[in-house]
N, CA, C and O atoms as CSV, one atom per row, in Angstrom:
chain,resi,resn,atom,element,x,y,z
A,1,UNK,N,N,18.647,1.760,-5.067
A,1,UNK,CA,C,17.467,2.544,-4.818
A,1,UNK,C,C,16.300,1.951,-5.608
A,1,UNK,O,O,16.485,1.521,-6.746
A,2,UNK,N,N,15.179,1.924,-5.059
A,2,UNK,CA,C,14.381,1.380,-5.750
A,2,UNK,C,C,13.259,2.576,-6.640
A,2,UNK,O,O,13.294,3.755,-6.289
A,3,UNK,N,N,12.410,2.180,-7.661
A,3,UNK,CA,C,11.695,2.743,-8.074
A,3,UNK,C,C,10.679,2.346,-8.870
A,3,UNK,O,O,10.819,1.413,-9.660
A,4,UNK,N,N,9.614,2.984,-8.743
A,4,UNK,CA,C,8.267,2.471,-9.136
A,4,UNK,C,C,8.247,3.023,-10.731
A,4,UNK,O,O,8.274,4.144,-11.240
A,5,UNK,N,N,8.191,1.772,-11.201
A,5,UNK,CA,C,8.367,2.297,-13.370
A,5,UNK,C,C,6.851,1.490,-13.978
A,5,UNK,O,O,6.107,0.803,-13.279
A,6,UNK,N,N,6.670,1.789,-15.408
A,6,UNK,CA,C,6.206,1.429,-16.218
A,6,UNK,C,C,6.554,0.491,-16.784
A,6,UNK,O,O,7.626,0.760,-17.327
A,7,UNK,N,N,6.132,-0.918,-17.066
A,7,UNK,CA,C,6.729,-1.747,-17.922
A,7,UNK,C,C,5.807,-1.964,-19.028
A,7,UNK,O,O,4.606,-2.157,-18.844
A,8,UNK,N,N,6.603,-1.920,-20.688
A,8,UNK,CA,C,5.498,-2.305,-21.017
A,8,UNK,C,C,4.831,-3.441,-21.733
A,8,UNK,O,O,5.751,-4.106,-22.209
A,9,UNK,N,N,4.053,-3.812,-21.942
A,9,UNK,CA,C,3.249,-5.453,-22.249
A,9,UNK,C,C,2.460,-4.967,-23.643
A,9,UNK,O,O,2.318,-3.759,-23.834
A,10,UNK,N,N,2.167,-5.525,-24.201
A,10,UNK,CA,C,0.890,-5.433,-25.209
A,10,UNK,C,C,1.567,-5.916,-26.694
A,10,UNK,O,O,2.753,-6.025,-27.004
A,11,UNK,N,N,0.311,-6.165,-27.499
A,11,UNK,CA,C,1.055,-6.323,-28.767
A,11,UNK,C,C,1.152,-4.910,-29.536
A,11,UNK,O,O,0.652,-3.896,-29.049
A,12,UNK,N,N,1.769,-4.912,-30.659
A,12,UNK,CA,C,2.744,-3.440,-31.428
A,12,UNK,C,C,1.388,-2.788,-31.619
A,12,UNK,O,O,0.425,-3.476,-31.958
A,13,UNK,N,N,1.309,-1.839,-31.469
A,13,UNK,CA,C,0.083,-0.335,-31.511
A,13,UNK,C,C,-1.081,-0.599,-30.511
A,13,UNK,O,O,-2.108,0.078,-30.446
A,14,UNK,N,N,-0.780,-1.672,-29.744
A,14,UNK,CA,C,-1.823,-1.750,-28.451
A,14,UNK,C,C,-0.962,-2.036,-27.164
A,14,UNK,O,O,-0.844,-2.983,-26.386
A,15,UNK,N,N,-0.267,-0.443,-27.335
A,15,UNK,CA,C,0.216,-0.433,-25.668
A,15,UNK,C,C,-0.190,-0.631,-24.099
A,15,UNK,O,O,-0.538,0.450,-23.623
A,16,UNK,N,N,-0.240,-1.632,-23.224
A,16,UNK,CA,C,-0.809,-1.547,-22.090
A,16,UNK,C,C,0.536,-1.550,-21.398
A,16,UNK,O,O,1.625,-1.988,-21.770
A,17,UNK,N,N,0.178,-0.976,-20.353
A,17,UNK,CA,C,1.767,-1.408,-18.890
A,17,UNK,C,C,1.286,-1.718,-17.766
A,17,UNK,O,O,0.244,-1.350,-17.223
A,18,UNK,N,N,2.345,-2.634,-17.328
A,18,UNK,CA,C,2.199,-2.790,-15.721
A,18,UNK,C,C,2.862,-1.534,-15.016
A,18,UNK,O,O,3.498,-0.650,-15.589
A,19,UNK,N,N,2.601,-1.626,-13.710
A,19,UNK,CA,C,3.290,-0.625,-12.696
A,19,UNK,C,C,3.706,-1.553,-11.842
A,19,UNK,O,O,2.994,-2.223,-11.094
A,20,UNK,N,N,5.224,-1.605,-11.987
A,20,UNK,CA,C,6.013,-2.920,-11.196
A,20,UNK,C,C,6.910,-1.680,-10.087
A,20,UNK,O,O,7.113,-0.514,-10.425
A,21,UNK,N,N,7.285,-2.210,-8.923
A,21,UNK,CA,C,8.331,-1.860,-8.185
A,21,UNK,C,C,9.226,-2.542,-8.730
A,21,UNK,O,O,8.986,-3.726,-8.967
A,22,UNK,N,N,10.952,-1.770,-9.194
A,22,UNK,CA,C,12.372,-2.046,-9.290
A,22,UNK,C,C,13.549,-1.664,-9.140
A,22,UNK,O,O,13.805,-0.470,-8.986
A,23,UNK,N,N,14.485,-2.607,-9.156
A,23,UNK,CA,C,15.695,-1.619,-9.091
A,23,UNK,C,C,15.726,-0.534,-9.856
A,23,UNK,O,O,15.415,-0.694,-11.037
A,24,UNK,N,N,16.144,0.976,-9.339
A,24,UNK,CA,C,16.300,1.663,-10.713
A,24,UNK,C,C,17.038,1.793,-11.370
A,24,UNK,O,O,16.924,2.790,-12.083
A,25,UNK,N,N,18.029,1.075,-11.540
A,25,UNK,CA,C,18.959,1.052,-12.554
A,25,UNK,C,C,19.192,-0.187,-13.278
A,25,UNK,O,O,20.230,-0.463,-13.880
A,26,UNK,N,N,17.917,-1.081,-13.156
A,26,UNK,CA,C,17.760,-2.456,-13.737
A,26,UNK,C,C,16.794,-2.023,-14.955
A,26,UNK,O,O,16.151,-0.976,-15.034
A,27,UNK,N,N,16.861,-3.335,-16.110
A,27,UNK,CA,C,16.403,-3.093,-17.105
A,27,UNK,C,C,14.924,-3.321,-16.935
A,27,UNK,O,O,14.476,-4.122,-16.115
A,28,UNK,N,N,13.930,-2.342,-18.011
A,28,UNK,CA,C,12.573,-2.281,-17.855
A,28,UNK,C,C,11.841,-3.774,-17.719
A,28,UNK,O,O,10.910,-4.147,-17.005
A,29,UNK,N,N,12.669,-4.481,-18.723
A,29,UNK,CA,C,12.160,-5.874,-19.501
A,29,UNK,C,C,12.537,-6.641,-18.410
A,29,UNK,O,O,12.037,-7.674,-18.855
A,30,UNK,N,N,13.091,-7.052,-17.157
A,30,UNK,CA,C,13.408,-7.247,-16.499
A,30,UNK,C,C,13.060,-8.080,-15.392
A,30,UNK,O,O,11.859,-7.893,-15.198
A,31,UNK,N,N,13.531,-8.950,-14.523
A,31,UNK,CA,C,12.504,-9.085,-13.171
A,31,UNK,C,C,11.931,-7.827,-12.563
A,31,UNK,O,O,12.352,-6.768,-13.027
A,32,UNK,N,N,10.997,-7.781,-11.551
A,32,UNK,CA,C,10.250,-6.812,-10.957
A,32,UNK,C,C,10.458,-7.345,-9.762
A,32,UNK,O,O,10.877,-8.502,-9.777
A,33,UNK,N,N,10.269,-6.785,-8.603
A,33,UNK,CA,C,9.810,-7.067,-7.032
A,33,UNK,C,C,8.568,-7.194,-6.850
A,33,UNK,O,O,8.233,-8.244,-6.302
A,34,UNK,N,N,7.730,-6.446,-7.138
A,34,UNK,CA,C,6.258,-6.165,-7.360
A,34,UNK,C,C,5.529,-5.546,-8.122
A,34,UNK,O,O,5.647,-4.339,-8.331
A,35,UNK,N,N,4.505,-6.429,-8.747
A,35,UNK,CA,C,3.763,-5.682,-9.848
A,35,UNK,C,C,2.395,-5.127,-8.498
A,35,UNK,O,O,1.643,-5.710,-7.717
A,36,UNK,N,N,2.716,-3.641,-8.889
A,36,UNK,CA,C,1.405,-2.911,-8.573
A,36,UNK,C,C,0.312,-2.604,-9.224
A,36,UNK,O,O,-0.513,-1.946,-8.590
A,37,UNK,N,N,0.035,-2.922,-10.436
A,37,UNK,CA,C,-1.293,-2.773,-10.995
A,37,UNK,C,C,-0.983,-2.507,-13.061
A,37,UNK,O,O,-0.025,-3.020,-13.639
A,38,UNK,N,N,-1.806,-1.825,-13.610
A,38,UNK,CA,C,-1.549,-1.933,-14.927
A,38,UNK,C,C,-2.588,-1.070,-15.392
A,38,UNK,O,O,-3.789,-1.076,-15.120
A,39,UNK,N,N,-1.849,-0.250,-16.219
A,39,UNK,CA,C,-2.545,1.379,-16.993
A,39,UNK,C,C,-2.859,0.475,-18.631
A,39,UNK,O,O,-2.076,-0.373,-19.061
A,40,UNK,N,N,-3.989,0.840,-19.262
A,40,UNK,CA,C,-3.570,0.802,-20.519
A,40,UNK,C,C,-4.464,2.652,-20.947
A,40,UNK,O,O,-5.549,3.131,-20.618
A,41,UNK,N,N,-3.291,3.181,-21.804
A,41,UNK,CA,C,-3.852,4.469,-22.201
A,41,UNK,C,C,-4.532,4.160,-23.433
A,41,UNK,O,O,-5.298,5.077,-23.728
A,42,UNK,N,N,-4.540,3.190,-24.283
A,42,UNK,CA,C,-5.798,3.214,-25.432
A,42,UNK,C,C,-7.380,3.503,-24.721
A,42,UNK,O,O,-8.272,4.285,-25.050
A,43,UNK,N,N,-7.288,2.569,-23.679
A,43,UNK,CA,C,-9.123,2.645,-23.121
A,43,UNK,C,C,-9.221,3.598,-21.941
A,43,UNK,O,O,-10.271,3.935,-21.394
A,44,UNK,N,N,-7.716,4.077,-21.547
A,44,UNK,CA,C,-7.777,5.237,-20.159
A,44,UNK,C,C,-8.334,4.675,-19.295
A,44,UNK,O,O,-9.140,5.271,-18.581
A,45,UNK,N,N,-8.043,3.371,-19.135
A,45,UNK,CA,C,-8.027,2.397,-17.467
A,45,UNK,C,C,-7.220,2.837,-16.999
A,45,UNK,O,O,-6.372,3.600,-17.464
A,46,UNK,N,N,-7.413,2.200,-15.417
A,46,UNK,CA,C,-6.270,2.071,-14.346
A,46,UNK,C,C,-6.306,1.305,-13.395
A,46,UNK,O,O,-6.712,1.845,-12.366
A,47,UNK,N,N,-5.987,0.012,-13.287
A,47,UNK,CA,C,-6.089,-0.390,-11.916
A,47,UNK,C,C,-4.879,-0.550,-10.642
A,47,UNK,O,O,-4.031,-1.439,-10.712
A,48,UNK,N,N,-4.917,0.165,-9.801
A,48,UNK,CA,C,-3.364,0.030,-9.081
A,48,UNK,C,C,-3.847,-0.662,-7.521
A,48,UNK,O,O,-4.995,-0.435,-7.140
A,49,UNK,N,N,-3.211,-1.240,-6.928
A,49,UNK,CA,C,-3.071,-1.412,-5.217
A,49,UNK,C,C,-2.619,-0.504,-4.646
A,49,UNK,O,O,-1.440,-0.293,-4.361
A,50,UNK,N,N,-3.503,0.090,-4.439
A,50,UNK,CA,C,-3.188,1.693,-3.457
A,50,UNK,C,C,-2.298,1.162,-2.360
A,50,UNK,O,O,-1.226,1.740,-2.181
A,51,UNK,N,N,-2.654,0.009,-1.516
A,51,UNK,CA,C,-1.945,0.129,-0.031
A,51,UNK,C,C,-0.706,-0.452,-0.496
A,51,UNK,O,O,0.192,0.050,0.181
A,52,UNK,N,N,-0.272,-1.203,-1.261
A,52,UNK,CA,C,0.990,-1.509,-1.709
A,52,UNK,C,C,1.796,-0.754,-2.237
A,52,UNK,O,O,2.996,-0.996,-2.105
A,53,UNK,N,N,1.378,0.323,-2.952
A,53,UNK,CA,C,1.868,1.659,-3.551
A,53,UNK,C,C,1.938,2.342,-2.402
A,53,UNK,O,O,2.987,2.982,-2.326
A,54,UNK,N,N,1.069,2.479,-1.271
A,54,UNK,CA,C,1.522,3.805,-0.266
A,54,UNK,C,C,2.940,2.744,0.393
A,54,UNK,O,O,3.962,3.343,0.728
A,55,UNK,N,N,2.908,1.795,0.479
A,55,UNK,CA,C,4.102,0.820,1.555
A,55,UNK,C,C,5.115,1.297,0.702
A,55,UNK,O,O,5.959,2.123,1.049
A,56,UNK,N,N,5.034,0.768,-0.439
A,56,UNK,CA,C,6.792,1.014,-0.914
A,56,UNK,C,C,6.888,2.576,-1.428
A,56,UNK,O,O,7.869,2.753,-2.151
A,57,UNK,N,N,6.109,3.700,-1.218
A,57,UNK,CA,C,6.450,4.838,-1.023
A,57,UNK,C,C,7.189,5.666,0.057
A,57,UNK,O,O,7.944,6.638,0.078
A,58,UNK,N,N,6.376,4.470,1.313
A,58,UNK,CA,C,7.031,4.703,2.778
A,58,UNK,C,C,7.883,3.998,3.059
A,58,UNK,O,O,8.176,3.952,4.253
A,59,UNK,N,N,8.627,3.170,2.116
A,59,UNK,CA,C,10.163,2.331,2.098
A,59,UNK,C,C,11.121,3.061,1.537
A,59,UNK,O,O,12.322,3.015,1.800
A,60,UNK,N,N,10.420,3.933,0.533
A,60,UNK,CA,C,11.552,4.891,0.053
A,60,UNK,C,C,11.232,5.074,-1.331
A,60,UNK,O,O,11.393,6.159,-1.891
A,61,UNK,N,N,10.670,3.790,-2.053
A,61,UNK,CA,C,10.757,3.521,-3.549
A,61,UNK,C,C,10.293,5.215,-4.699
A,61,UNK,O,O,9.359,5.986,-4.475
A,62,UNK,N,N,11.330,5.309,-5.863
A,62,UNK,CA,C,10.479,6.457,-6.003
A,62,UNK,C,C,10.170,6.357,-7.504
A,62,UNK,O,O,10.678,5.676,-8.395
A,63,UNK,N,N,8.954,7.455,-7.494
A,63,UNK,CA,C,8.226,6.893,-8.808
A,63,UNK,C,C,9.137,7.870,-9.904
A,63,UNK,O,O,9.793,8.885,-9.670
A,64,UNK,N,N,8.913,7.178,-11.121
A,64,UNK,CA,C,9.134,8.068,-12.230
A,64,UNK,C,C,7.895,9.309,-11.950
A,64,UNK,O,O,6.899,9.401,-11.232
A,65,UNK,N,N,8.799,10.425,-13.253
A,65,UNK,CA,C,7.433,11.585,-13.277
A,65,UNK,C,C,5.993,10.776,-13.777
A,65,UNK,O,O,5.067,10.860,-12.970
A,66,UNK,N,N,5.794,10.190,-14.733
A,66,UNK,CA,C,4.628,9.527,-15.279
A,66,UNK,C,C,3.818,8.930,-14.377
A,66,UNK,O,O,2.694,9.381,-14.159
A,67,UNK,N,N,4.267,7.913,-13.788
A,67,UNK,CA,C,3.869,7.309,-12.326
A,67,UNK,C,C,3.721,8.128,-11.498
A,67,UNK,O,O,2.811,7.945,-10.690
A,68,UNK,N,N,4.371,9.065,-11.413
A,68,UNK,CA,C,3.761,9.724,-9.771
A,68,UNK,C,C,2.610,10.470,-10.538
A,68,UNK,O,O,1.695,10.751,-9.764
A,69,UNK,N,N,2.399,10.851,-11.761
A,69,UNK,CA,C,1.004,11.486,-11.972
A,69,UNK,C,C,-0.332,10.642,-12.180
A,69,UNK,O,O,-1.492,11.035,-12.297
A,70,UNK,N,N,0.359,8.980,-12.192
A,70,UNK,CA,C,-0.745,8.385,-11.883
A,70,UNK,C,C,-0.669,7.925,-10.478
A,70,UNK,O,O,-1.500,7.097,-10.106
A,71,UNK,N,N,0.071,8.286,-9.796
A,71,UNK,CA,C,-0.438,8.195,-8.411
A,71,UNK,C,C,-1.332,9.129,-7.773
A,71,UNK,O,O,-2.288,8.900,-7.032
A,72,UNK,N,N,-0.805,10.345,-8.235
A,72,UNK,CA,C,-1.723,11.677,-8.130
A,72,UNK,C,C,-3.491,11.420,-8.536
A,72,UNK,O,O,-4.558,11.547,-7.935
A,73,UNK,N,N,-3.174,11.113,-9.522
A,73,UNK,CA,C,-4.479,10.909,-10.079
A,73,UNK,C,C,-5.801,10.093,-9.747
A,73,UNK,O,O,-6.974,10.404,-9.955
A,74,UNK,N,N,-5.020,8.458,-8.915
A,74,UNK,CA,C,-5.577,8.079,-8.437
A,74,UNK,C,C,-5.992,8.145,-6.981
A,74,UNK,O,O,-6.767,7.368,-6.423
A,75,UNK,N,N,-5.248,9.381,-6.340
A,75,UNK,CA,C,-4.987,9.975,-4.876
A,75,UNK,C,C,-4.463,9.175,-4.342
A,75,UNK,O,O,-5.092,8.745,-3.375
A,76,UNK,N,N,-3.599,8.762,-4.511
A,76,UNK,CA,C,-2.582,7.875,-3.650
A,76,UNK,C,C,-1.738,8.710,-3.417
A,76,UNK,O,O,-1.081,8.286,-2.466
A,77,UNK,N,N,-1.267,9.931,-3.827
A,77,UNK,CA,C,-0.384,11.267,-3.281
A,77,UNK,C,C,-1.053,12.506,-3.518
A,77,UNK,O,O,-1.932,12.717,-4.354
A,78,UNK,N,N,-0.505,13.377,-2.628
A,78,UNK,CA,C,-1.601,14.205,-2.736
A,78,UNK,C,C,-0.249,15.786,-3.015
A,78,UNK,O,O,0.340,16.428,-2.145
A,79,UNK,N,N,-0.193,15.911,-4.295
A,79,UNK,CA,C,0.904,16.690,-4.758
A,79,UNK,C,C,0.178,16.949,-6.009
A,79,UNK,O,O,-0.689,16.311,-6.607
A,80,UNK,N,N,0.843,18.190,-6.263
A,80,UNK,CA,C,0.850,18.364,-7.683
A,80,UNK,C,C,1.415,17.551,-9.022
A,80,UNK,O,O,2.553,17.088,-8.939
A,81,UNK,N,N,0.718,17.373,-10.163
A,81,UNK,CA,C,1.321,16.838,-11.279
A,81,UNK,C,C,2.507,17.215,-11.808
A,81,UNK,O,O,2.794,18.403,-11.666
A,82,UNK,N,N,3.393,16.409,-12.470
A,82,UNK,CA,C,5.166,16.728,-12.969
A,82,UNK,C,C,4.841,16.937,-14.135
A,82,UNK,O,O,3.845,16.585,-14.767
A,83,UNK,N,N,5.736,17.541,-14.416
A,83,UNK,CA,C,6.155,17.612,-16.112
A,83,UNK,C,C,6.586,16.891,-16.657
A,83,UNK,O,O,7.786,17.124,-16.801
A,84,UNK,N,N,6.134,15.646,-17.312
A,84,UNK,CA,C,6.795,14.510,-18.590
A,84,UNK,C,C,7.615,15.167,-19.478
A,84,UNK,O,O,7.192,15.892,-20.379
A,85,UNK,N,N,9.171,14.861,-19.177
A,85,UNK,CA,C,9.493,14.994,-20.751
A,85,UNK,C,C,9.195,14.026,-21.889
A,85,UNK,O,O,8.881,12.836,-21.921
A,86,UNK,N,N,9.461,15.215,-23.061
A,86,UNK,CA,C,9.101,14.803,-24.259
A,86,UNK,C,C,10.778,13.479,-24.840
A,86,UNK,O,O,11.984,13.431,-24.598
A,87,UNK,N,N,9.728,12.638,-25.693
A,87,UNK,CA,C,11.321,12.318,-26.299
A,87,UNK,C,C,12.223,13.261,-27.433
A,87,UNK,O,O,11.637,14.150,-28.051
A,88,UNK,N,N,13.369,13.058,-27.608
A,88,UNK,CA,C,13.783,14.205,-28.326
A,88,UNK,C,C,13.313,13.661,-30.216
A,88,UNK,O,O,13.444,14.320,-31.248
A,89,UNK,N,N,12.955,12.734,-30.089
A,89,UNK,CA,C,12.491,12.594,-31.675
A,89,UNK,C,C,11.454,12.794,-32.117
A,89,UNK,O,O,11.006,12.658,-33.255
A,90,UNK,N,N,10.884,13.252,-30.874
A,90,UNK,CA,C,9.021,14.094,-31.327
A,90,UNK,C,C,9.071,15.397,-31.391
A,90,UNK,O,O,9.720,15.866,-30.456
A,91,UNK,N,N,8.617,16.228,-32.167
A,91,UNK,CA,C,9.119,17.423,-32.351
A,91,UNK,C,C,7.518,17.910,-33.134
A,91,UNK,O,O,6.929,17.557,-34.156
A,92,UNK,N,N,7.221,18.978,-31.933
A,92,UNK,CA,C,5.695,19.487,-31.676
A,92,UNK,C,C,5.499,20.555,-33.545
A,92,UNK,O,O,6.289,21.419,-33.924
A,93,UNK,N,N,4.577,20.203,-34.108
A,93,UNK,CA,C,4.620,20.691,-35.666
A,93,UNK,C,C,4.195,22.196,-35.393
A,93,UNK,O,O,3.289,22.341,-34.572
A,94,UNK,N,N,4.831,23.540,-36.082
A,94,UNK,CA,C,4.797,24.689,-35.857
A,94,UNK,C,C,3.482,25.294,-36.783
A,94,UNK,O,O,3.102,24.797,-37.844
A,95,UNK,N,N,3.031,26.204,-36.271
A,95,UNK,CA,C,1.830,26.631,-36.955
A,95,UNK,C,C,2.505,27.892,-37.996
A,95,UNK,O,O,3.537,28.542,-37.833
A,96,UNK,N,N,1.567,27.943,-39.027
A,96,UNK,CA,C,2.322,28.916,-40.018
A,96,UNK,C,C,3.771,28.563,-41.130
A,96,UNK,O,O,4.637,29.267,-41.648
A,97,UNK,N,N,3.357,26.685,-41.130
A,97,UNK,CA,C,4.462,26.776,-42.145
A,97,UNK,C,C,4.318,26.399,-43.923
A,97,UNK,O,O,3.876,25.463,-44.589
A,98,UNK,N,N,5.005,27.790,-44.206
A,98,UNK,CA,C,4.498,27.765,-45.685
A,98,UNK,C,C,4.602,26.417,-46.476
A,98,UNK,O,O,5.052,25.590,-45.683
A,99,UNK,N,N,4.426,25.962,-47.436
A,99,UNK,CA,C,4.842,24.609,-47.809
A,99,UNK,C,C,4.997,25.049,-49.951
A,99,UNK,O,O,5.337,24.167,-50.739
């Protein structure tokens, strides 16, 4: 099955990613089939190939939650946003704690 992921590129504390089509059960670091474009969230760019993203949507390919909210975003689907999970080693700081 294929699926549209995040890969990511940049040097350490300057995260950018591509948006590659892949196997989904192949590794991130990996070959790709197709790179569709590349997010970096430090400057909140985006550039994607919409018509290449709608083709391998209509082949089947499917996005992670993250990706499909930047597909959303850039209207390349027209759905509501997913819920990202969190990783389990981030752990949201509680208000009200005595110290």
């Amino acid at each position: 099955m294929l699926a549209i992921k995040l890969k990511r590129i940049g040097k350490k504390h300057q995260p950018a990613f591509r948006v590659v089509v892949n196997e989904k059960r192949s590794k991130v670091s990996g070959k790709f089939l197709e790179d569709l474009g590349w997010v970096n969230p430090i400057s909140h760019k985006l550039e994607l190939d919409e018509a290449r993203a709608k083709h391998w949507l209509s082949v089947g390919a499917q996005p992670t939650a993250t990706v499909h909210n930047l597909l959303v975003k850039s209207s390349v689907l027209s759905a509501p946003k997913l819920a990202v999970k969190m990783k389990a080693g981030k752990k949201p700081e509680t208000e009200g704690q005595s110290q």
